[in-house]
Short mmCIF file of the C-alpha atoms (twelve columns), coordinates in Angstrom:
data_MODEL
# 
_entry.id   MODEL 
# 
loop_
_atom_site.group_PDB 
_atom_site.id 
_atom_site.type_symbol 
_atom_site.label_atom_id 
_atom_site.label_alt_id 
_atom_site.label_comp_id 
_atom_site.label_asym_id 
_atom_site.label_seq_id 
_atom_site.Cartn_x 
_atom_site.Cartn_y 
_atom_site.Cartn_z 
_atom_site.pdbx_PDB_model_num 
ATOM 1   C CA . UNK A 1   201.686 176.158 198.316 1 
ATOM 2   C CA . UNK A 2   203.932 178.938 198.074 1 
ATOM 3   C CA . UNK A 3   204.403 182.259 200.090 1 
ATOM 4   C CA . UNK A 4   204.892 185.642 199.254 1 
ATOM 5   C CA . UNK A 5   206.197 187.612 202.409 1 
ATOM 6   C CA . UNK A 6   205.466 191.659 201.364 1 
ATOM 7   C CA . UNK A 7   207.372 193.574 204.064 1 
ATOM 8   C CA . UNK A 8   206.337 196.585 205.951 1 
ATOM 9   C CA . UNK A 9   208.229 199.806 205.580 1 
ATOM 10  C CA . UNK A 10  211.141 198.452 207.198 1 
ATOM 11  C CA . UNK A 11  211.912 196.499 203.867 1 
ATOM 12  C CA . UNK A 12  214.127 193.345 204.183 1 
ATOM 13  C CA . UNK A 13  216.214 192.077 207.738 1 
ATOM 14  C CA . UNK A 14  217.379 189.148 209.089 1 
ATOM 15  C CA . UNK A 15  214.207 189.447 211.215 1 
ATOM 16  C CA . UNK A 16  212.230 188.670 208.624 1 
ATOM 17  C CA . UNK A 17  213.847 186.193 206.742 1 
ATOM 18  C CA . UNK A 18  213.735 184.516 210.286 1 
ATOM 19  C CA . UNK A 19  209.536 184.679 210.087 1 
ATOM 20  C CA . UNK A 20  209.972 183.458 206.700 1 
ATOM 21  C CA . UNK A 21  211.757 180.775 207.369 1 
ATOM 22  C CA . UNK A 22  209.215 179.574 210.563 1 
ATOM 23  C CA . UNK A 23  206.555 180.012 207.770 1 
ATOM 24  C CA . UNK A 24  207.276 177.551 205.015 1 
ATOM 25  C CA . UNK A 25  210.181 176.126 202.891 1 
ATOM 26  C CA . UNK A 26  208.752 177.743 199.506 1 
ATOM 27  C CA . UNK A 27  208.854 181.327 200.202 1 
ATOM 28  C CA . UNK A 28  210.048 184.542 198.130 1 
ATOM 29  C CA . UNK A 29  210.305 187.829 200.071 1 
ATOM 30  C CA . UNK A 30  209.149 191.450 198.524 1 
ATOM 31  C CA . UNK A 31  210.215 194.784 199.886 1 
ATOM 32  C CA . UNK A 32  210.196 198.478 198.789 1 
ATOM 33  C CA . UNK A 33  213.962 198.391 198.492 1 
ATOM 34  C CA . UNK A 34  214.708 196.089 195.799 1 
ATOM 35  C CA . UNK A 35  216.222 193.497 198.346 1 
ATOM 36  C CA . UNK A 36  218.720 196.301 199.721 1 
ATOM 37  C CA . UNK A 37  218.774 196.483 203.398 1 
ATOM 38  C CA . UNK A 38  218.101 199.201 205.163 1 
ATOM 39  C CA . UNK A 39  219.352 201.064 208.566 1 
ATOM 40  C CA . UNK A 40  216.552 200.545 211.074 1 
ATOM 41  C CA . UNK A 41  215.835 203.876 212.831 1 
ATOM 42  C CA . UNK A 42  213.140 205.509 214.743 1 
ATOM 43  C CA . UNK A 43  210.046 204.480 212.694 1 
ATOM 44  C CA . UNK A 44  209.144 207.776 211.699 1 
ATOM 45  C CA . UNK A 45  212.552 207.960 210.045 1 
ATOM 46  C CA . UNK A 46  211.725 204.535 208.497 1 
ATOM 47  C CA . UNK A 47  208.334 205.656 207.430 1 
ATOM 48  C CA . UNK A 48  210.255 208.945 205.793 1 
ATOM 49  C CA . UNK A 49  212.833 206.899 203.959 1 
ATOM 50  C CA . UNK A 50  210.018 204.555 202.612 1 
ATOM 51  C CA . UNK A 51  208.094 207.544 201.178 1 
ATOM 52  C CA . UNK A 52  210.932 208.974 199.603 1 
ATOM 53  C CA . UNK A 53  212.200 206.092 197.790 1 
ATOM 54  C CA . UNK A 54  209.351 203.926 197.270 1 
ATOM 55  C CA . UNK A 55  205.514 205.053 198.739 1 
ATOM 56  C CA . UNK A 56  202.011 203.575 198.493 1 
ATOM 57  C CA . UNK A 57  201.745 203.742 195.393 1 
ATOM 58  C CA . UNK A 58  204.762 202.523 193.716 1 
ATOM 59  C CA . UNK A 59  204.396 199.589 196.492 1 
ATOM 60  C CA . UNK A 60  201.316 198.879 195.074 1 
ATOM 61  C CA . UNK A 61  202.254 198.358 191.432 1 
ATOM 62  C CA . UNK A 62  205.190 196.404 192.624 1 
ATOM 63  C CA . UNK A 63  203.014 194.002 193.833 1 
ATOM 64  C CA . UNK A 64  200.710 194.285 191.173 1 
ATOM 65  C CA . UNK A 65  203.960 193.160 188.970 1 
ATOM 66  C CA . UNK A 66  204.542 189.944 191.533 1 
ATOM 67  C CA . UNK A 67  201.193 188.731 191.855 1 
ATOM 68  C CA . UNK A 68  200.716 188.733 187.951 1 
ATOM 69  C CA . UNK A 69  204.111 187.216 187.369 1 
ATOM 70  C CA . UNK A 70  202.834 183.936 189.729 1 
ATOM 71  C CA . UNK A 71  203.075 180.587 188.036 1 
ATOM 72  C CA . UNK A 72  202.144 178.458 191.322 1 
ATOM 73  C CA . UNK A 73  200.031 178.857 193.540 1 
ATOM 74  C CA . UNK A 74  200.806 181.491 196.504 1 
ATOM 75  C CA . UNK A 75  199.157 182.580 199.369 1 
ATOM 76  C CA . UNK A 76  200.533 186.179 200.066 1 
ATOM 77  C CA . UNK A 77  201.526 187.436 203.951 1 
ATOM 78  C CA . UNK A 78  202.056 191.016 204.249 1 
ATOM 79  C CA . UNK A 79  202.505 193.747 206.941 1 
ATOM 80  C CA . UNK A 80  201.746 197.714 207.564 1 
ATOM 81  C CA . UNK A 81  202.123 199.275 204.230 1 
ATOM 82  C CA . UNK A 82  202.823 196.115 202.515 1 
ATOM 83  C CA . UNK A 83  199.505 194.490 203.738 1 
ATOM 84  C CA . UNK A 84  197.422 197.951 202.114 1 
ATOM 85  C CA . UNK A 85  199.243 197.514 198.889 1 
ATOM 86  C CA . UNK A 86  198.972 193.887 198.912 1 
ATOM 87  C CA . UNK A 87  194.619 194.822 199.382 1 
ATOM 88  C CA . UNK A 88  195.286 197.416 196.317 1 
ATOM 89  C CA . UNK A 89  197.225 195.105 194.199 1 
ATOM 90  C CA . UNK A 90  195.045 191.721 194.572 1 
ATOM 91  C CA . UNK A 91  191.735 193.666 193.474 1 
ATOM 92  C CA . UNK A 92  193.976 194.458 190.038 1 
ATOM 93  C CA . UNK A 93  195.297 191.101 189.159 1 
ATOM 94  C CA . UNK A 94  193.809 188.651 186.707 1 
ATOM 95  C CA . UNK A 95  196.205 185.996 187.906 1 
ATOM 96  C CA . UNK A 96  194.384 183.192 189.680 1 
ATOM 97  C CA . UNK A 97  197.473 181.658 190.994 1 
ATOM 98  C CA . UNK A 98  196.992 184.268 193.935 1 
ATOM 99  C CA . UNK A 99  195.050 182.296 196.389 1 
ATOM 100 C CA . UNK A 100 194.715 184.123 199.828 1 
ATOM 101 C CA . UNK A 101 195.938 187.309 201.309 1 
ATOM 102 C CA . UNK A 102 196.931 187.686 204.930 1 
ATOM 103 C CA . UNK A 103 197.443 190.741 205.934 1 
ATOM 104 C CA . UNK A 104 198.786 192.165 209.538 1 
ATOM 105 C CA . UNK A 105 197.916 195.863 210.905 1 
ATOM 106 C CA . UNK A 106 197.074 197.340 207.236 1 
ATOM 107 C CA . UNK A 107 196.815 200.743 208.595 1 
ATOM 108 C CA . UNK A 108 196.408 202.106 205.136 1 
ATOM 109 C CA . UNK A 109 193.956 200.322 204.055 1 
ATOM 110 C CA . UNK A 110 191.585 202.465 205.897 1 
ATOM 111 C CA . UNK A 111 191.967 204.892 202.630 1 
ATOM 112 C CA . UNK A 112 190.807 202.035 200.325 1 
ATOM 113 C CA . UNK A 113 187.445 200.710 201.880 1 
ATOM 114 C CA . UNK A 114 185.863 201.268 198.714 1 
ATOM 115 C CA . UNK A 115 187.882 198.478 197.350 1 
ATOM 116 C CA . UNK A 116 186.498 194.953 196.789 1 
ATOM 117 C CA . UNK A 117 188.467 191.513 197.067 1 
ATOM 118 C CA . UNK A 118 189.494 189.121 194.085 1 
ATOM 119 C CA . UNK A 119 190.804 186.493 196.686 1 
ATOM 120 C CA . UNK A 120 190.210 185.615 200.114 1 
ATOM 121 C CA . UNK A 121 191.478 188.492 202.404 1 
ATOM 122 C CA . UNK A 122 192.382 188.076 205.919 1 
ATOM 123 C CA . UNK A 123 193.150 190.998 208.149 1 
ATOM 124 C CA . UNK A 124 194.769 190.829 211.372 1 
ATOM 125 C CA . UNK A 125 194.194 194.446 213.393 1 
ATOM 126 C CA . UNK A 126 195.473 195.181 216.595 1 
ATOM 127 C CA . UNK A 127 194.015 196.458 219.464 1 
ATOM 128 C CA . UNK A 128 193.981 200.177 218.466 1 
ATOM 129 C CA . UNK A 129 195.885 202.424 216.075 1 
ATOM 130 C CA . UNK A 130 197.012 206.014 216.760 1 
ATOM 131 C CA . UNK A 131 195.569 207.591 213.235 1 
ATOM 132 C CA . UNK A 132 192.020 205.460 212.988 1 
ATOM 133 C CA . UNK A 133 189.218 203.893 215.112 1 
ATOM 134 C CA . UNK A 134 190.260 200.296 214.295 1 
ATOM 135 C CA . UNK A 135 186.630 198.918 215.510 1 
ATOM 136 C CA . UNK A 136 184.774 201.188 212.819 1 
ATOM 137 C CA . UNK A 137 187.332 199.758 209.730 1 
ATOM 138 C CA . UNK A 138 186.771 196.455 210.935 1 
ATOM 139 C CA . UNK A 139 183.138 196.641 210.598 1 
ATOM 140 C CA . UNK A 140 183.566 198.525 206.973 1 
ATOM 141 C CA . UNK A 141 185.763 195.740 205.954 1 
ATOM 142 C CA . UNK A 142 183.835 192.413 207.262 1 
ATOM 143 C CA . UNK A 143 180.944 193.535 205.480 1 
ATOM 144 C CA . UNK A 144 182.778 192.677 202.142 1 
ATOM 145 C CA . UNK A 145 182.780 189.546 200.501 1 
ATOM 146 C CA . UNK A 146 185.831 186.523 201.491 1 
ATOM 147 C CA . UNK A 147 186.975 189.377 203.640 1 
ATOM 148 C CA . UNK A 148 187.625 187.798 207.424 1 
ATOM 149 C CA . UNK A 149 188.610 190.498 210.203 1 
ATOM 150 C CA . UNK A 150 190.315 189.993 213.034 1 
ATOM 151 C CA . UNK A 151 190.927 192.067 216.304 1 
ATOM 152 C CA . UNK A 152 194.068 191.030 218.406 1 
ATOM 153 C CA . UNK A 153 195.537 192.247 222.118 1 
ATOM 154 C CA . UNK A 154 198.860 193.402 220.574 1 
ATOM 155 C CA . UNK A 155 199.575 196.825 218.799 1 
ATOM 156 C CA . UNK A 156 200.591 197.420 215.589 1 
ATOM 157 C CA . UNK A 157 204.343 196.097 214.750 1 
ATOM 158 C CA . UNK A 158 203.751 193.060 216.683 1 
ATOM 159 C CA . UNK A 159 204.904 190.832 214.204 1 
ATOM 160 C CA . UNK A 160 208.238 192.741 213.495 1 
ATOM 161 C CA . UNK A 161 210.777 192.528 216.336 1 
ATOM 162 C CA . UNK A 162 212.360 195.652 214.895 1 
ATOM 163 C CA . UNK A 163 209.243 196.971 216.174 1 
ATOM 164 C CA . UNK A 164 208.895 199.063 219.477 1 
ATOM 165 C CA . UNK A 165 205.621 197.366 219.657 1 
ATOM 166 C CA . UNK A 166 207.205 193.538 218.892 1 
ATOM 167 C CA . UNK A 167 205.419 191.480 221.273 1 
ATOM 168 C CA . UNK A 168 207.119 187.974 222.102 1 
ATOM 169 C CA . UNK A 169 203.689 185.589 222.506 1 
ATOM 170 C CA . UNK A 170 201.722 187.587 219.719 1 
ATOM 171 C CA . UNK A 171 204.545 186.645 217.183 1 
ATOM 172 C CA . UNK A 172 205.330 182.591 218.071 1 
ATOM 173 C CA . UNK A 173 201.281 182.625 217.846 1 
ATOM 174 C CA . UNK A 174 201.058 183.883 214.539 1 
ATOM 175 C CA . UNK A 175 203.802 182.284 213.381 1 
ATOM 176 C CA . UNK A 176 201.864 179.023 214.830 1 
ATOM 177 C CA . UNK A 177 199.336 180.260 212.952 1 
ATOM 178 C CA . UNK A 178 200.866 180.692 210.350 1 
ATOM 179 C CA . UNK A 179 202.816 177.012 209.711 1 
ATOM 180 C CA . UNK A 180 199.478 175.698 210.188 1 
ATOM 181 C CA . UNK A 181 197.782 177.656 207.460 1 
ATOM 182 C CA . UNK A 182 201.005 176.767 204.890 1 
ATOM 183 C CA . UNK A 183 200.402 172.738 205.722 1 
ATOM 184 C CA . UNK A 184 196.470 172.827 205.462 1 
ATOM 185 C CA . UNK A 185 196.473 174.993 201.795 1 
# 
């Protein structure tokens, strides 16, 4: 099986290519930026930059463009604003070489509910978010076919140790979690 890592609006770091490398051998990563780095600053300044020279939408064809260009089999793991286009972009591919989304905190995707799944979806939410009651999009979400929901104790950003919200145990579990998932598919 191979991975897809879709990055949140931080784009590409070393942190990341660290979590890809826990993950699995076989993994490509995907980022707003085109694979250019850059500076990591408050995250509304982050969330600015990432408007300006990419946004949802633009995010969301990009993927659209990777998951129709897959010749293996890949299971795709994606965070924040990469996890809502990743939901966006797997409803619009044809390409059954897409197998699973993951997806952490997909704050967006509250904005897309009306949106089916063409693969297996699984979301991982954290214990609240500032903009949304996280309980009520769970509920909207689970009721959706091979959609699986799941509420964590961290906060949103876990995952990223960029992240004022990084949390230590919350990221060697999921990245657990993760390893397991990538020798089991």
């Amino acid at each position: 099986m191979n991975y897809l890592i879709v990055s949140d609006i931080f784009g590409l770091s070393t942190a990341l290519v660290q979590l890809s490398k826990e993950v699995s051998a076989n993994v490509s990563i995907v980022d707003p930026y085109n694979s250019k780095v850059q500076a990591i600053e408050s995250e509304q300044d982050n969330y600015n930059n990432f408007i300006e020279q990419c946004g949802h939408d633009k995010y969301t064809a990009k993927l659209h463009k990777c998951f129709n260009e897959l010749k293996v089999p890949t299971t795709c793991i994606a965070f924040s604003a990469g996890a809502s286009a990743a939901w966006r972009a797997q409803l619009l591919t044809g390409n059954t070489h897409l197998k699973k989304l993951i997806g952490f905190y997909p704050s967006q995707i509250r904005n897309y509910l009306a949106l089916g799944s063409n693969v297996p979806c699984e979301f991982i939410f954290p214990k609240r978010e500032a903009h949304f009651n996280v309980d009520e999009i769970i509920s909207k979400l689970s009721a959706k076919a091979s959609v699986e929901c799941n509420k964590v104790d961290y906060l949103h950003g876990f995952m990223n140790r960029h992240s004022p919200n990084f949390d230590e145990l919350g990221y060697s579990d999921f990245c657990s979690y993760l390893k397991s998932s990538a020798t089991t598919d």
